[in-house]
C-alpha positions as CSV (number, residue, x, y, z in Angstrom):
1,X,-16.4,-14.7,15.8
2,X,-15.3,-11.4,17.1
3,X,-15.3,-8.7,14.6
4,X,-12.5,-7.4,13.5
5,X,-10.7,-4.3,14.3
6,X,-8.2,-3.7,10.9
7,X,-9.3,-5.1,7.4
8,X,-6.3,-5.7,5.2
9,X,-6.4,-5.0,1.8
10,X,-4.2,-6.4,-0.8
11,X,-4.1,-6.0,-4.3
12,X,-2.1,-9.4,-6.5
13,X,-2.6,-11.1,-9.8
14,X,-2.0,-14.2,-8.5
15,X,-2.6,-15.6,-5.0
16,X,-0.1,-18.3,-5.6
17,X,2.6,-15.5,-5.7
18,X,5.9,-16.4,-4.0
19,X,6.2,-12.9,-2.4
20,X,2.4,-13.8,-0.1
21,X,3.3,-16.8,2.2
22,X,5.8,-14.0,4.2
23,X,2.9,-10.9,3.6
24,X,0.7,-12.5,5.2
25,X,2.8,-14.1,7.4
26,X,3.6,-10.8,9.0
27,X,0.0,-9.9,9.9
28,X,-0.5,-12.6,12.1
29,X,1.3,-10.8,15.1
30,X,-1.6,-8.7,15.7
31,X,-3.2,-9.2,19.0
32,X,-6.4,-7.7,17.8
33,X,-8.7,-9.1,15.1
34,X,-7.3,-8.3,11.5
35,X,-9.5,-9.6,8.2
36,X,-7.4,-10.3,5.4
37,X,-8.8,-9.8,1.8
38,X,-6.6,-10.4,-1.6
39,X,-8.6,-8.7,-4.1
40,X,-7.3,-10.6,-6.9
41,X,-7.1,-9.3,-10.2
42,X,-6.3,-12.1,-12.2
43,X,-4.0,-15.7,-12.9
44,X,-4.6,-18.1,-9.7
45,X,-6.7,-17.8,-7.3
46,X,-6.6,-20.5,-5.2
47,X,-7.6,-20.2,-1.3
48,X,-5.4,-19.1,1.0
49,X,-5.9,-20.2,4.5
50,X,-6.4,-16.9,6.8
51,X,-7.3,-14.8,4.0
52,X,-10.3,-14.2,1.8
53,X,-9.9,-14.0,-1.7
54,X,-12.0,-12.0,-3.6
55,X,-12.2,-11.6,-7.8
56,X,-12.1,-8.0,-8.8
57,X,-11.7,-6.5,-12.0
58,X,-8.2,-6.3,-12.9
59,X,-6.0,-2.6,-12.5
60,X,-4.8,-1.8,-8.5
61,X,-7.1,0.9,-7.9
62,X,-10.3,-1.0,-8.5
63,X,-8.8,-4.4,-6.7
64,X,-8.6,-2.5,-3.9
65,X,-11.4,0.1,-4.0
66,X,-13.5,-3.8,-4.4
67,X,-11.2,-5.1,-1.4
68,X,-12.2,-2.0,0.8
69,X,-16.2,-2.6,-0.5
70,X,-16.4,-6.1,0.4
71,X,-14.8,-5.5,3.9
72,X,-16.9,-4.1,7.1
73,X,-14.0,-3.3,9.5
74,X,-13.5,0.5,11.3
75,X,-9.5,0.7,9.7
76,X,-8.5,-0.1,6.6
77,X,-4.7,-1.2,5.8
78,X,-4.1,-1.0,1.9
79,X,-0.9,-3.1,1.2
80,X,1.3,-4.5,-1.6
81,X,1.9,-8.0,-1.6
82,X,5.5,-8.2,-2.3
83,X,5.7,-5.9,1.2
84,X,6.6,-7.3,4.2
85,X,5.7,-5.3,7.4
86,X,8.7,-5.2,10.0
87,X,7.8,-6.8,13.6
88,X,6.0,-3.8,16.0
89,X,4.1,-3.1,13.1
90,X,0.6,-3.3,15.0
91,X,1.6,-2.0,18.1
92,X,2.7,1.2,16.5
93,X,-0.9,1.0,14.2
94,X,-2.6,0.4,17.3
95,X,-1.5,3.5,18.6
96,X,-1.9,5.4,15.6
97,X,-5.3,4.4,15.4
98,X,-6.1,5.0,19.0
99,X,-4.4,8.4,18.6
100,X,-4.9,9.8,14.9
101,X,-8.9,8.2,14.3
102,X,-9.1,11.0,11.7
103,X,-5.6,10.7,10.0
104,X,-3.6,8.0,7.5
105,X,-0.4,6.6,8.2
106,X,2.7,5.0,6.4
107,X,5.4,2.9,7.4
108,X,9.2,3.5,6.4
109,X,10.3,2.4,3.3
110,X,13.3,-0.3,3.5
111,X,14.2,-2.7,0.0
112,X,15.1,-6.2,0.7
113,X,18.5,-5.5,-0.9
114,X,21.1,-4.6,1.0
115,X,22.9,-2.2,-1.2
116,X,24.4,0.8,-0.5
117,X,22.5,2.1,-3.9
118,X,19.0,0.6,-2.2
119,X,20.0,2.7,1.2
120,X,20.2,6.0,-0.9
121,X,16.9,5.4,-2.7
122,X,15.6,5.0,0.9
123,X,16.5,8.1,2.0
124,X,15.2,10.2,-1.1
125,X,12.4,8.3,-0.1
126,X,11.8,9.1,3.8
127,X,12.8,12.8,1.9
128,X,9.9,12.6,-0.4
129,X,7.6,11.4,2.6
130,X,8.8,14.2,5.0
131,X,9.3,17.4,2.7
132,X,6.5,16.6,-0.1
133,X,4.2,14.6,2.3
134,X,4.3,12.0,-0.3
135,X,4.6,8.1,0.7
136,X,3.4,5.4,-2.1
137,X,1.3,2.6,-2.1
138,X,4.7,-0.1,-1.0
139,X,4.7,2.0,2.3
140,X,1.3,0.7,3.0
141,X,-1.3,2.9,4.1
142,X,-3.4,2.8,7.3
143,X,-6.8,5.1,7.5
144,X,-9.8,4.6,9.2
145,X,-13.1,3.7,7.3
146,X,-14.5,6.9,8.0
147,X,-11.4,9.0,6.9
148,X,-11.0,6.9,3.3
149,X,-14.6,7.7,3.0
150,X,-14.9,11.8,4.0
151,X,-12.0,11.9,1.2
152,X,-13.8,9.8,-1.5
153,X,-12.5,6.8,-1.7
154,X,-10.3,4.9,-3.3
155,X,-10.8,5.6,-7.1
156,X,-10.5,2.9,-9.5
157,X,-7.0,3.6,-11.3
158,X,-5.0,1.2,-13.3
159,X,-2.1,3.2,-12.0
160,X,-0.9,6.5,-9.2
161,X,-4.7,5.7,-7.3
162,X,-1.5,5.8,-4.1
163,X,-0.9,9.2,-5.5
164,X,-4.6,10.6,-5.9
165,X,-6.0,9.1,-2.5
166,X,-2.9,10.9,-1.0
167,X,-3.1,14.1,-2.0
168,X,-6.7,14.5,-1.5
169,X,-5.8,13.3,2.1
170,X,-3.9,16.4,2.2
171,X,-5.7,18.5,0.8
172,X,-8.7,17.6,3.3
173,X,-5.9,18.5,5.8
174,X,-6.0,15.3,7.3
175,X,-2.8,14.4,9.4
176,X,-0.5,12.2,7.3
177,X,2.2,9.9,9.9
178,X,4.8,8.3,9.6
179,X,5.3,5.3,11.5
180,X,9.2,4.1,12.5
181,X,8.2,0.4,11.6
182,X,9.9,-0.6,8.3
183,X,7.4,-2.1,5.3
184,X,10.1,-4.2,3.9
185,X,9.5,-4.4,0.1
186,X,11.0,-5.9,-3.3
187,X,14.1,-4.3,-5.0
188,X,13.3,-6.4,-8.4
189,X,12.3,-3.5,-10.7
190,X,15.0,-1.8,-9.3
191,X,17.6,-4.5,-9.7
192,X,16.2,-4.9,-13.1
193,X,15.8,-1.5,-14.3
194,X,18.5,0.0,-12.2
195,X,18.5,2.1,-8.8
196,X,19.4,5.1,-10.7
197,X,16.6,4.6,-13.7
198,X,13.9,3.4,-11.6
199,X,13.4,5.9,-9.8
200,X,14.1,8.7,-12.5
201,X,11.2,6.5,-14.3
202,X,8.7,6.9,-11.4
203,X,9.1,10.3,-11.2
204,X,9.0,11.1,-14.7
205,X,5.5,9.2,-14.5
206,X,4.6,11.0,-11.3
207,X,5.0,14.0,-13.3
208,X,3.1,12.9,-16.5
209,X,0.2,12.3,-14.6
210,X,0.6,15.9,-12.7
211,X,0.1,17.1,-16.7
212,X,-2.7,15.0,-16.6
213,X,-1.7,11.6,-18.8
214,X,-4.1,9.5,-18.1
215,X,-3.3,6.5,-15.7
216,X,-4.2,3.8,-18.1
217,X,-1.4,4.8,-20.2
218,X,1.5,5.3,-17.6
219,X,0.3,1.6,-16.6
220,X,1.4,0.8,-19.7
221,X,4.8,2.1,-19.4
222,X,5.0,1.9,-15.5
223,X,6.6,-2.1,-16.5
C-alpha cells in the first residue's frame, strides 16, 4: 500500500448522511494517495467504502482533533461534510503544499444556491477571508502535519475550534492562502434562517466568543 500523501479529515454525526456520497466523491480525483477518515460523532455509523470511520466523542473540535490523531499522513485536509470541493481542487493543493510546506490554505467559498442573496454572502465572505484573514471551517482547511502541530493543534471545541486554530495560525505568522478552487457547500441554514439573519447570527457569535462565552454555549445557540 503506498502511504499516503493528504489525510482527510471530516467531522459528521452520521455517516449515512445524504450530503457524503458527493464529499467524498470529490476526493477521489486526486492522483496522489489521499486517506479518508469520518470521525464520527454520533447516529450511524456504518462503513463507508474508501473511508475509515472512526468513533470520537461527539462536538467538531474533538471529532476532528481524534480524526487528525488517528491519521499518520504529512498534510492534513479538515473538511465539512456537507462541502463539496470543486474539480482542480488537488492540483491547486498539490501546489500549495509543494510551495507553502509551512502555511494553511482555504478554498473559496461558493453556496449551492444559486441566489443573488447567496452570491452577496459570498463576497462578504471572500471579504472577511482577504481583509480579516478569516476563512471558516466550510472553506476547508489544508496545513501540513508539522504546521497544525508548531501551532498546537486542533483543540477540542464544541463550537469556533475553525476560529481558534486560525488565528493562532496567524498569530504564528504562518502564511494563510487562498486557493481559486471553489468548496461548494450547503445553503440550508441559510435558507432556513435567512441570508440576511444567518449571517448577522454568526457574527454575533463570532463576537461572543471574542468576549470570551464559552464555546459550549454558542453550540447551543449556533442551531
Amino acid at each position: 500500500m503506498r502511504t499516503s500523501m493528504l489525510a482527510v479529515v471530516i467531522p459528521t454525526l452520521n455517516t449515512a448522511a445524504a450530503s457524503l456520497p458527493a464529499c467524498l466523491g470529490a476526493l477521489a480525483e486526486a492522483p496522489f494517495p489521499v486517506e479518508v477518515l469520518l470521525a464520527n460523532g454520533g447516529g450511524t455509523a456504518a462503513p463507508i467504502p474508501g473511508a475509515r470511520v472512526l468513533t470520537t466523542p461527539r462536538g467538531r473540535g474533538a471529532q476532528i482533533a481524534a480524526g487528525v490523531a488517528a491519521t499518520t499522513a504529512p498534510w492534513l485536509l479538515l473538511l465539512h461534510d456537507d462541502t463539496v470541493l470543486a474539480p482542480g481542487w488537488s492540483a491547486a493543493a498539490a501546489r500549495f503544499m509543494a510551495e507553502q510546506p509551512e502555511g494553511a490554505a482555504y478554498f473559496r467559498l461558493r453556496f449551492d444556491d444559486t441566489s443573488r442573496a447567496a452570491r452577496r454572502v459570498e463576497r462578504l465572505a471572500a471579504w472577511r477571508c482577504r481583509r480579516l484573514r478569516l476563512p471558516y471551517g466550510d472553506q476547508g482547511l489544508l496545513v501540513s502535519r508539522a504546521t497544525l502541530a508548531a501551532v498546537g493543534g486542533v483543540r477540542p471545541l464544541p463550537l469556533m475550534e475553525d476560529v481558534d486554530l486560525i488565528r493562532r495560525l496567524v498569530r504564528a505568522g504562518r502564511p494563510l492562502v487562498g486557493l481559486e478552487v471553489a468548496a461548494l457547500t450547503s445553503a440550508a441554514r441559510y435558507r432556513r434562517d435567512g441570508w440576511w439573519a444567518r449571517p448577522l447570527r454568526n457574527l454575533s457569535i463570532l463576537t461572543l466568543w471574542a468576549c470570551g462565552v464559552a464555546p459550549s454555549r454558542l453550540a447551543r445557540w449556533y442551531g
